[in-house]
N, C-alpha and C positions, 0 to 999 in steps of 0.2 A: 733115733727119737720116734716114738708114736707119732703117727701121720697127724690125729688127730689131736692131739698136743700143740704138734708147729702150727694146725690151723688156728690153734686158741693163742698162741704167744704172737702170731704173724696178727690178728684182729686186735691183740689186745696192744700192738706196738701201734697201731694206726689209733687207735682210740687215746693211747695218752700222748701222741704230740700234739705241742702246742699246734691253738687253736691259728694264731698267726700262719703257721706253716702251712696250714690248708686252706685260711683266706685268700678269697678271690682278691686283687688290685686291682682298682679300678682308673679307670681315664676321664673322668670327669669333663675333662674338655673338647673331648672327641666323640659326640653324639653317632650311634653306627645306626638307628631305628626307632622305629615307633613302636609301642606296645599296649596294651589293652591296662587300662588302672581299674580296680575297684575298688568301691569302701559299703563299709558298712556299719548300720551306727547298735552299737552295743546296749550302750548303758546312757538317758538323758537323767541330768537331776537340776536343781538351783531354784533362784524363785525371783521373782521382779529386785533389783536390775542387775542380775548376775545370775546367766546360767551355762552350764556345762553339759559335755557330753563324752561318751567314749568309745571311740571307732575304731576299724581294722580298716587300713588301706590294704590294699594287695595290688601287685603287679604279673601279669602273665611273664616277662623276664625271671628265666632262675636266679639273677645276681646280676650287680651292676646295672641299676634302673632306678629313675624319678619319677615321681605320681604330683603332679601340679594339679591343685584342687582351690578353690575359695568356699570359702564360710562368709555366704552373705557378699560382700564386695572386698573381704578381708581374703590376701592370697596367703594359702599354706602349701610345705613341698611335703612330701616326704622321700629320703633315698635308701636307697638298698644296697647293699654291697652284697655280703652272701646270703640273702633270704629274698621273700619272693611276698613277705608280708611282716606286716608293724602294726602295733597298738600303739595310738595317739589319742589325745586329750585337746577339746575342743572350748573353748570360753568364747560366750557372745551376751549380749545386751536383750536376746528377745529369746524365746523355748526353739531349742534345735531342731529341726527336724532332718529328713532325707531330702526336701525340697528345699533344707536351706543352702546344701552341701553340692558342688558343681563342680564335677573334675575339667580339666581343663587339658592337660595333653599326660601322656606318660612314653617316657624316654628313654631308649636303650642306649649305653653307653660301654666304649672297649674295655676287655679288658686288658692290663699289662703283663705280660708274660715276664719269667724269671731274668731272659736275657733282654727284653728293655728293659727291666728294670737294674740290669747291669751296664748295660750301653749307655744311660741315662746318669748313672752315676758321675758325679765330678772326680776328681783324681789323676793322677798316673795310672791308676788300672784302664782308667778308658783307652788308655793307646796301646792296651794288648789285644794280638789278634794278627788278623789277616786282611790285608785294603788293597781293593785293585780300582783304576779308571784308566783316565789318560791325561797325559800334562803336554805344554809344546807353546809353540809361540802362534798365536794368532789361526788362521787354519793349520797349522802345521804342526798336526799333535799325531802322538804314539801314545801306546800302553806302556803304562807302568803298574809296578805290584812292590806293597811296602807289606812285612811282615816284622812284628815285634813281637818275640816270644820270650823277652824275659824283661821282667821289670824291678828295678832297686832301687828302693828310693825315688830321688827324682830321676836315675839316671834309664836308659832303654838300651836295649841292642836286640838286635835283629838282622836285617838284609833287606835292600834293594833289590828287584830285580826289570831287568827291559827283556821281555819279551821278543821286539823287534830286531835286538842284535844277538840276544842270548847273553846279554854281562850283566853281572851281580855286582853290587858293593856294599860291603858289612856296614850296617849302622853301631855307631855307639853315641849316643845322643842324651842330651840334656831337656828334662821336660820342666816349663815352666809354667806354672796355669793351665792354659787352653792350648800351650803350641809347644810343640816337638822340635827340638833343633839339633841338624846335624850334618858334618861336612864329608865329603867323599873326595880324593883327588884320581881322575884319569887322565889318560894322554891327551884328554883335549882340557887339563887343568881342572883346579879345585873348586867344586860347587859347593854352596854354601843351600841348604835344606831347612825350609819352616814346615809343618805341616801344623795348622792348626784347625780346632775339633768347627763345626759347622754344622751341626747338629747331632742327635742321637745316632747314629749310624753312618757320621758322613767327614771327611776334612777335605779342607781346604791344602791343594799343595804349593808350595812356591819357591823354587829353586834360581840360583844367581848365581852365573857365572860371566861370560861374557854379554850376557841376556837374561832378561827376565823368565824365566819360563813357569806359567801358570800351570792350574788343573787342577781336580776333584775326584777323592777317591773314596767309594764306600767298601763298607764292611761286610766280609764276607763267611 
């Protein structure tokens, strides 16, 4: 194929996926900075007791940023996802100006990347993967590593492994909601296995045998 052909079909495949596929996610709850807001007032019109106006905010942030402004003693936000500026429409009781308009702060916010926003997922899928920590009784804890690479259904399997002794035991395990259950028997008897999820990238472990044995394993 003409070089310059693939460069027309490889621009014109990026130009028609959806727009989703290239929006930024944003984290709204997790402020990472501060940024510079501006606005600026376009267009005023209206006339006693009803007038308007129409401005551009803008944020120094390329994506994922709030512009906190009041009109008068009245608060407005504006947010951004993937742009860096917005046309807004202002209504007030007295003629607009630039001196009525008062930014207040503008704020950068994370954004989520593909895999939190699959770690983040509810499901069976969140317990595929790779988890390591350490589990044990009280001070008396070792490594552990849970790996689940196949998931059906509710059901998982994967493997155990301890590092500290070098032994493995195959999981096949049932997932119910938030927690993973499965038993393993060795020569010091059959442990009974919950692992449940503990946030975005984290569970909870908790094994029962003769003993409780706790512990915390993230994703790797």
């Amino acid at each position: 194929m003409n070089p310059a052909w693939t460069a027309v079909v490889a621009i014109s495949s990026i130009i028609l996926l959806p727009w989703s596929s290239l929006a930024a996610e944003c984290d709204f709850q997790k402020p990472i900075g501060s940024c510079k807001g501006r606005i600026t007032l376009d267009r005023t019109g209206g006339s006693k007791p009803s007038y308007s106006a129409e401005i551009t905010v803008r944020s120094s942030a390329a994506s994922c940023s709030k512009v906190e402004y009041y009109l008068d003693n009245t608060p407005h936000s504006t947010v951004f996802k993937n742009n860096s500026s917005a046309h807004e429409s202002l209504f007030g009781t007295r003629p607009i100006t630039k001196k009525n308009i008062q930014i207040e702060r503008c704020t950068r916010y994370a954004e989520v990347s593909a895999d939190a926003k699959r770690d983040s997922a509810s499901g069976p899928e969140f317990f595929r993967g790779h988890w390591s920590g350490s589990a044990g009784i009280l001070v008396f804890r070792g490594p552990v590593e849970v790996t689940i690479n196949s998931i059906s259904g509710n059901r998982a399997s994967g493997f155990t492994y301890f590092p500290r002794d070098g032994s493995r035991e195959e999981i096949d395990g049932t997932i119910n909601g938030n927690s993973l259950s499965y038993s393993y028997t060795s020569e010091l008897g059959t442990t009974h296995v919950t692992l449940t999820r503990n946030g975005p990238n984290s569970l909870a472990y908790r094994g029962v045998d003769s003993a409780v044995i706790t512990g915390a394993l993230t994703r790797r």
